[in-house]
GUKEFI-483161 format. One record per atom (N, C-alpha, C, O): residue in one letter; chain; atom name; x, y, z. Coordinates in nm, 4 decimals. Last residue first. Layout:
N
 type mol atom       xx       yy       zz
    A   A   CA        X        Y        Z
...
% end
This chain:
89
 type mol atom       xx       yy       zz
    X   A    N  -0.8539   1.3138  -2.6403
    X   A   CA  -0.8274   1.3804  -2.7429
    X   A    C  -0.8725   1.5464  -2.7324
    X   A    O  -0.8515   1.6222  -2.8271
    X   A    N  -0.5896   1.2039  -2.4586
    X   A   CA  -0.7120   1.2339  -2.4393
    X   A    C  -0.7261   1.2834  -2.6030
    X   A    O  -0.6286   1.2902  -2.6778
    X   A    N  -0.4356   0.9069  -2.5573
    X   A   CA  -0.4222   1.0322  -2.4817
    X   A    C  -0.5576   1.0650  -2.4994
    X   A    O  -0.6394   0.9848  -2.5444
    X   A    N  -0.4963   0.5767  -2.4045
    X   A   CA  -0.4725   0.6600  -2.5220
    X   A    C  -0.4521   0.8062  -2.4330
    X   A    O  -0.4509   0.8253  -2.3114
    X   A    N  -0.4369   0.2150  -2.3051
    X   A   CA  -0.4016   0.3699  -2.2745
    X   A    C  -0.3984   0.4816  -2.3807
    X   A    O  -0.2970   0.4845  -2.4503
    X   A    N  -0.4814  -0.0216  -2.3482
    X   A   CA  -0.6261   0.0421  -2.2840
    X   A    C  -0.5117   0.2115  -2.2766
    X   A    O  -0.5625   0.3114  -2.2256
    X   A    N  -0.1752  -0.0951  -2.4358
    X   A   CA  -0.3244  -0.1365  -2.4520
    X   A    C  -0.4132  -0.0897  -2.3123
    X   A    O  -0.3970  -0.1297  -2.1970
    X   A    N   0.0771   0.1064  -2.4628
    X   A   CA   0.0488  -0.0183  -2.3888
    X   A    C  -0.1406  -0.0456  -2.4164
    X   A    O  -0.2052   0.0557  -2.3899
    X   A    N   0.1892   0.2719  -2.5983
    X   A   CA   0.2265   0.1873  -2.6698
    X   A    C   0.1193   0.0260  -2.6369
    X   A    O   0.0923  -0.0771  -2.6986
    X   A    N   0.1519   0.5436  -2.4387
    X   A   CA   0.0488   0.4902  -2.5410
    X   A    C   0.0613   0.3739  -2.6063
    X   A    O  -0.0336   0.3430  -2.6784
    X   A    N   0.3158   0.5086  -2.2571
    X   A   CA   0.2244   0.4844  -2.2204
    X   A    C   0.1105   0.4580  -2.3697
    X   A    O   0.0209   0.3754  -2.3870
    X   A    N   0.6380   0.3866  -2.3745
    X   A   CA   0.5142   0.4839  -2.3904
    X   A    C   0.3971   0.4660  -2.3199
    X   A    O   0.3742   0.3460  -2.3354
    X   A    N   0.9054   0.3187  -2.1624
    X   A   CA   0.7871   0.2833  -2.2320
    X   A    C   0.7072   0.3763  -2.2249
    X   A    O   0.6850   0.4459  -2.1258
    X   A    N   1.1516   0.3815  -2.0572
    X   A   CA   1.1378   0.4471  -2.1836
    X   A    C   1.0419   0.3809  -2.2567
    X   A    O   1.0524   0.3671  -2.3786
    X   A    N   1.0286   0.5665  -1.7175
    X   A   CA   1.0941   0.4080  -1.8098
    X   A    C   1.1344   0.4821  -1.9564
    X   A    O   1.1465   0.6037  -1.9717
    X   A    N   1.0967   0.7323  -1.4385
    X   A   CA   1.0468   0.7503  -1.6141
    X   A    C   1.0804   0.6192  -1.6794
    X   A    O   1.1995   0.5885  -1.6744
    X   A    N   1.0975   0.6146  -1.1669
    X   A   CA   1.1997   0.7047  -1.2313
    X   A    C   1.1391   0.6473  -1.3662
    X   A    O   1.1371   0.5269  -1.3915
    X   A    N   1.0653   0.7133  -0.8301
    X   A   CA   1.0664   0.6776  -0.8977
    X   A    C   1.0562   0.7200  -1.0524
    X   A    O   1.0166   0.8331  -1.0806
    X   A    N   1.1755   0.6173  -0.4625
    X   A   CA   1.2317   0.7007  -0.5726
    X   A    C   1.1456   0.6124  -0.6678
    X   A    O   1.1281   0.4925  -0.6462
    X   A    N   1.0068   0.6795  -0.1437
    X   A   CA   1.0344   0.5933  -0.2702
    X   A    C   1.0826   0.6832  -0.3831
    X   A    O   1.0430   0.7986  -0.3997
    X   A    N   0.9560   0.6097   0.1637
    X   A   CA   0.9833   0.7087   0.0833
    X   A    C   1.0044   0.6722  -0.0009
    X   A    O   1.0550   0.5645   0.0309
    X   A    N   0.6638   0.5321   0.4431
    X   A   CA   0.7428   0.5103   0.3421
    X   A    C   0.8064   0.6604   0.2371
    X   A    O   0.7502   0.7694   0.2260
    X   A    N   0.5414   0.4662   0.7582
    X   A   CA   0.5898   0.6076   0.6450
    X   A    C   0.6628   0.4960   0.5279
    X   A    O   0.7059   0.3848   0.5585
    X   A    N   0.2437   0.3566   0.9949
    X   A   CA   0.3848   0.3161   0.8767
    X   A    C   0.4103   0.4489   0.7758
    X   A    O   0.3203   0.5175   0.7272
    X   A    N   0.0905   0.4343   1.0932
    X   A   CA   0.1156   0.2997   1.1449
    X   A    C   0.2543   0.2886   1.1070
    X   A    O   0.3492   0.2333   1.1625
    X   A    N  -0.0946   0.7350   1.2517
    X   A   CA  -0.0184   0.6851   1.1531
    X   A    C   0.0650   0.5383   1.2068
    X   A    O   0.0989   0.5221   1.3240
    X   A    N  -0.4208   0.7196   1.3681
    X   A   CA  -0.2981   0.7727   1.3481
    X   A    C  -0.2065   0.7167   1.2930
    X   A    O  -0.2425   0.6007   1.2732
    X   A    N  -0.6900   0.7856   1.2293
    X   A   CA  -0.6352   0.8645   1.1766
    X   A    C  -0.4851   0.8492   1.2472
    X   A    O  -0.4059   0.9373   1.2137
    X   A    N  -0.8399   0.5384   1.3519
    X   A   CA  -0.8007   0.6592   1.4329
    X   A    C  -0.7725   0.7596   1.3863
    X   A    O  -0.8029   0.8586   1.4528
    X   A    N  -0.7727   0.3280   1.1937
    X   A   CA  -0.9141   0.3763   1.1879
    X   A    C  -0.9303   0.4973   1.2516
    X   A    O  -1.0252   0.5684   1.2189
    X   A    N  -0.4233   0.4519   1.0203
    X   A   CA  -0.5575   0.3516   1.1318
    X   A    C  -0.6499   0.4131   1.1494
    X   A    O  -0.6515   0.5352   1.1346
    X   A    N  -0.2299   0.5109   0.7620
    X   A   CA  -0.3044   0.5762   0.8440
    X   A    C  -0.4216   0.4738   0.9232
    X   A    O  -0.5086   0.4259   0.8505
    X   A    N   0.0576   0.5031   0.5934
    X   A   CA  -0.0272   0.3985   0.6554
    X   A    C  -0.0977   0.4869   0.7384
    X   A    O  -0.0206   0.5575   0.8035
    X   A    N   0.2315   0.7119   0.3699
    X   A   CA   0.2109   0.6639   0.4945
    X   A    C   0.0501   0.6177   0.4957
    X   A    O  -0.0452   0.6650   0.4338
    X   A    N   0.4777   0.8276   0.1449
    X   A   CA   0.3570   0.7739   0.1427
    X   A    C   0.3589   0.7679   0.3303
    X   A    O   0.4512   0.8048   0.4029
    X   A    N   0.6194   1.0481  -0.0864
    X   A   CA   0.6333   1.0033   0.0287
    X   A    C   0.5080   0.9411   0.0342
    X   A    O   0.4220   0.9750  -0.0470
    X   A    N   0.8687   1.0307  -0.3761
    X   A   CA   0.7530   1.0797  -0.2945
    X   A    C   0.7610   1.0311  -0.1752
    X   A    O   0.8636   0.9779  -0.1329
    X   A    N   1.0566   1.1724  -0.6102
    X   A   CA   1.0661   1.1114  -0.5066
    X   A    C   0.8939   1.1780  -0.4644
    X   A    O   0.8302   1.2804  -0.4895
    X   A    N   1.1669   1.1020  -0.9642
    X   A   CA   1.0716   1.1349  -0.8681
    X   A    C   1.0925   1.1106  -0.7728
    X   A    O   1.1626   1.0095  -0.7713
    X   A    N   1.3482   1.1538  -1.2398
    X   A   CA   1.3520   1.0685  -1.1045
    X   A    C   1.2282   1.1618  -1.0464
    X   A    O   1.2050   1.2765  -1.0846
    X   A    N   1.2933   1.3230  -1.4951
    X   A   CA   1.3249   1.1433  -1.5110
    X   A    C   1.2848   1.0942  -1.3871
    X   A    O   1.2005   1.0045  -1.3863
    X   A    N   1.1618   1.5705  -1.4122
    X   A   CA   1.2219   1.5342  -1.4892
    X   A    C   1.2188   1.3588  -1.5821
    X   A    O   1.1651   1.3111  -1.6821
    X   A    N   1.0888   1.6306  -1.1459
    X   A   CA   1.0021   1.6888  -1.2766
    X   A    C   1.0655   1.6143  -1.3438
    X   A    O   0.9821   1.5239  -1.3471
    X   A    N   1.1552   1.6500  -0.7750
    X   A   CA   1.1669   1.5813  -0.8996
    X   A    C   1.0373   1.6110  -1.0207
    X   A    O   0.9176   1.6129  -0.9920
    X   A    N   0.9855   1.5674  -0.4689
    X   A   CA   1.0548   1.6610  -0.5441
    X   A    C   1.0188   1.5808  -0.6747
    X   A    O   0.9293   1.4998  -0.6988
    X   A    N   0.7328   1.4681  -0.3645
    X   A   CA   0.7999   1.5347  -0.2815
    X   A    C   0.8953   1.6426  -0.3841
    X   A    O   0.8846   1.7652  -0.3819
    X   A    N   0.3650   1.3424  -0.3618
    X   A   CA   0.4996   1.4158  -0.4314
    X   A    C   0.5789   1.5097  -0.3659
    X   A    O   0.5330   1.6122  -0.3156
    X   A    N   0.2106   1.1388  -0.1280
    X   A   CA   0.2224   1.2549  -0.1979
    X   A    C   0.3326   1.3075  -0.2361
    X   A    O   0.4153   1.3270  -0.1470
    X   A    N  -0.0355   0.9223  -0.0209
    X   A   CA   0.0867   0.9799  -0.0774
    X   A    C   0.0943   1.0738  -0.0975
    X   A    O  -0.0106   1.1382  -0.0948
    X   A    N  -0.1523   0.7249   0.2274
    X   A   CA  -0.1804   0.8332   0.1450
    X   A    C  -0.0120   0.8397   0.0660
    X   A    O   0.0908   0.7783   0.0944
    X   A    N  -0.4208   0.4751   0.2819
    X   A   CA  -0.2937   0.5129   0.2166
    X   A    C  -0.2777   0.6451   0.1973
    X   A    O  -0.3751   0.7043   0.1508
    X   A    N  -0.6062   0.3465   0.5730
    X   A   CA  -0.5636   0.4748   0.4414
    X   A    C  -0.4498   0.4640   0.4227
    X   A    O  -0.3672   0.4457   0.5122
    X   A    N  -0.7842   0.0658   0.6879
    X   A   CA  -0.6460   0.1488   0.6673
    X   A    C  -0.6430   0.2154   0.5433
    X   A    O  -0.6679   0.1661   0.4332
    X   A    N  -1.0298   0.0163   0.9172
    X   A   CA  -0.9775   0.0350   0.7787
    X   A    C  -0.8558   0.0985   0.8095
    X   A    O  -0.8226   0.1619   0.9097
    X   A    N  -0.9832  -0.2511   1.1688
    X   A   CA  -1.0420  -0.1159   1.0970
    X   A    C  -0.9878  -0.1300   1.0388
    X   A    O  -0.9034  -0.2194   1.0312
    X   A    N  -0.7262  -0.3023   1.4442
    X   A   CA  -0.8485  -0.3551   1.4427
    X   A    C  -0.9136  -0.2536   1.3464
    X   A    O  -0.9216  -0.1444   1.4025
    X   A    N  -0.3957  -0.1559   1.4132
    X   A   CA  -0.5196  -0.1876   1.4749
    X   A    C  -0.6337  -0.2370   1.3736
    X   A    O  -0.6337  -0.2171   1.2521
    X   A    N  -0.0790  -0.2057   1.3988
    X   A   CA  -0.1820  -0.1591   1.3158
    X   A    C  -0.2930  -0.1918   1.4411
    X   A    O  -0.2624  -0.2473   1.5466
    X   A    N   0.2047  -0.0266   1.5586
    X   A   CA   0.1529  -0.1835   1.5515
    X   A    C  -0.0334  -0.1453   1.4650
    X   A    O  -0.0892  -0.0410   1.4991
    X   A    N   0.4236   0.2145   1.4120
    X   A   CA   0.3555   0.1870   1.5401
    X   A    C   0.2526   0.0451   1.4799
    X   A    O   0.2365   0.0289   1.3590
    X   A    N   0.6396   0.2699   1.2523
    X   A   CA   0.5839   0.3743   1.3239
    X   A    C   0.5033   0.2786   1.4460
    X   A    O   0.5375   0.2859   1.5640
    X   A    N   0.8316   0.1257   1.0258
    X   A   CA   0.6971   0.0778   1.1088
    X   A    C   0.6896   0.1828   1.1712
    X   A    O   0.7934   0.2343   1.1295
    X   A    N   0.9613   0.2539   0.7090
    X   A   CA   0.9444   0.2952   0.8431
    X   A    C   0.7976   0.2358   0.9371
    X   A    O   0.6854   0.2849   0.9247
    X   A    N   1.1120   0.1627   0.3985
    X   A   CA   0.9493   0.1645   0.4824
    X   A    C   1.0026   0.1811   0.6521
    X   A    O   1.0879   0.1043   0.6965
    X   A    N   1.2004   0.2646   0.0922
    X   A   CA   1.2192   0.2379   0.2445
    X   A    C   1.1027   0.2474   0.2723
    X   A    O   1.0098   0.3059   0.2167
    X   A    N   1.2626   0.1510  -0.2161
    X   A   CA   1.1264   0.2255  -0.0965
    X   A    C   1.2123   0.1536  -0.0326
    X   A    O   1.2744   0.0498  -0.0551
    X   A    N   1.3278   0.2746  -0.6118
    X   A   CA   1.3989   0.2522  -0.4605
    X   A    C   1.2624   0.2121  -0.3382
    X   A    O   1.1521   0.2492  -0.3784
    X   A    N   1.2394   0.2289  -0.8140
    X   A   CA   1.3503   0.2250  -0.8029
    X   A    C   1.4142   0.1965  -0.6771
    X   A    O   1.5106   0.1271  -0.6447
    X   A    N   0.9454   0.1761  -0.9286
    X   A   CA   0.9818   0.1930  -0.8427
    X   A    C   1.1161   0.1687  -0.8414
    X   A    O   1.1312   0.0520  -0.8775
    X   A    N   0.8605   0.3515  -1.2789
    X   A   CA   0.8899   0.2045  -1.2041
    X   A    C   0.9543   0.2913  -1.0785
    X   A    O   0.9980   0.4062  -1.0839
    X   A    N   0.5829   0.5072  -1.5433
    X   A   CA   0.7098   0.5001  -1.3793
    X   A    C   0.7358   0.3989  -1.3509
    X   A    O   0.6522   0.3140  -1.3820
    X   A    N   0.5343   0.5221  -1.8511
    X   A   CA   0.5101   0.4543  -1.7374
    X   A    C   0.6153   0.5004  -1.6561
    X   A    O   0.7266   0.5294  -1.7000
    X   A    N   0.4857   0.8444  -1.9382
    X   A   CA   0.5529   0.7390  -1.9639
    X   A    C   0.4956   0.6193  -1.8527
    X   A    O   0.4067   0.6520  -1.7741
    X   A    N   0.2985   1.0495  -2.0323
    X   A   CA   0.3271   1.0297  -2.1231
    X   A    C   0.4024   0.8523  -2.0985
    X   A    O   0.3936   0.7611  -2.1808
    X   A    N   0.2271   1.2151  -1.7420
    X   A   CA   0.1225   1.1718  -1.8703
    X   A    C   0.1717   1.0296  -1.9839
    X   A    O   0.0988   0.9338  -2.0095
    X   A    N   0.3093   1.2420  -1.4779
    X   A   CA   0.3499   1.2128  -1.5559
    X   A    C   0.2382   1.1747  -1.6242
    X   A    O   0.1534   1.1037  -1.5700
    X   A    N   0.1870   1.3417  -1.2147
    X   A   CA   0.2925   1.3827  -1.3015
    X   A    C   0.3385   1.3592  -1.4252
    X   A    O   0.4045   1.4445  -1.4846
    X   A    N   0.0996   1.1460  -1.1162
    X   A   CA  -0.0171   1.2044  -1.1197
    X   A    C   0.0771   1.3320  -1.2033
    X   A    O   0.0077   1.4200  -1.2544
    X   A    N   0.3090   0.9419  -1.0502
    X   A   CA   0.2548   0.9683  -1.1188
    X   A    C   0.1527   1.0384  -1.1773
    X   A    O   0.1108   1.0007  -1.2867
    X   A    N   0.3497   0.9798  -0.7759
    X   A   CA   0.4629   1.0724  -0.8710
    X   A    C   0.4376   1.0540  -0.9603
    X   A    O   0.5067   1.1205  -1.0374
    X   A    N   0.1448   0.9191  -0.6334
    X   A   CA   0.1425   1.0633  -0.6055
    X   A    C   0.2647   1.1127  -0.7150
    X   A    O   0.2859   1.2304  -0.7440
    X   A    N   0.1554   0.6439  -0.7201
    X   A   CA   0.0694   0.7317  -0.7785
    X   A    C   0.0444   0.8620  -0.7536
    X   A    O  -0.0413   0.9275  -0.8129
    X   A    N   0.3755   0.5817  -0.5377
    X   A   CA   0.3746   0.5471  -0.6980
    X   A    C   0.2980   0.6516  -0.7547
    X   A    O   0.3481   0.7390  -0.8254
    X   A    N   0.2913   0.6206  -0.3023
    X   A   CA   0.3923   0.6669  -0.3283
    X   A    C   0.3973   0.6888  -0.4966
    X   A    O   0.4188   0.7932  -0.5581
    X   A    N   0.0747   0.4019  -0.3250
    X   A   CA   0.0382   0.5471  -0.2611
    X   A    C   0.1754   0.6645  -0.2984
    X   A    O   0.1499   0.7832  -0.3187
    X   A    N   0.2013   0.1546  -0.3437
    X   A   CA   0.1069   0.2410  -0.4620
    X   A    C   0.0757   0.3591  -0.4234
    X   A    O   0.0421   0.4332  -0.5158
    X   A    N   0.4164   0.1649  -0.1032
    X   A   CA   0.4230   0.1557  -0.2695
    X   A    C   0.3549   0.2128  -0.3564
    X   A    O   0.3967   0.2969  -0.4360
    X   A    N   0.2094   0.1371   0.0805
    X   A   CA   0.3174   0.2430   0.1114
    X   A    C   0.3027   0.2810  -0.0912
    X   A    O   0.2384   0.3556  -0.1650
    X   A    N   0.0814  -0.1188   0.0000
    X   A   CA   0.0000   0.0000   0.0000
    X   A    C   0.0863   0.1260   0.0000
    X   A    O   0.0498   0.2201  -0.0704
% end
């Protein structure tokens, strides 16, 4: 969950290519509880090729379980190359 929450805050950047995860650290913070769990993410630096974001695990409480940080970095696949993906028109 760290992962896709991280993933998709540095993709919400990118139109054109697929991203791959290059790097994640994960930080336990504290033991999960009993309830739903939120992901969140969100973009830290990077425009270019590399991205970094940040993610974290949130408990039915709102308090946090787990952080993650992840580098990730432009492939040289098109997104349009791949089936179900067009641009808008």
């Amino acid at each position: 969950m760290l992962d896709d929450a991280g993933f998709y805050a540095a993709n919400s950047l990118v139109s054109d290519r697929f991203l791959l995860t290059t790097a994640f650290n994960l930080l336990f913070t504290s033991p999960l509880k009993a309830g739903p769990i939120t992901a969140e993410g969100r973009w830290i630096s990077g425009h270019r090729r590399v991205f970094v974001a940040e993610s974290r695990l949130l408990d039915a409480d709102g308090e946090e379980a787990a952080r993650g940080t992840g580098t990730f970095m432009k492939s040289k696949i098109p997104l349009s190359s791949l089936d179900g993906y067009e641009f808008p028109a």
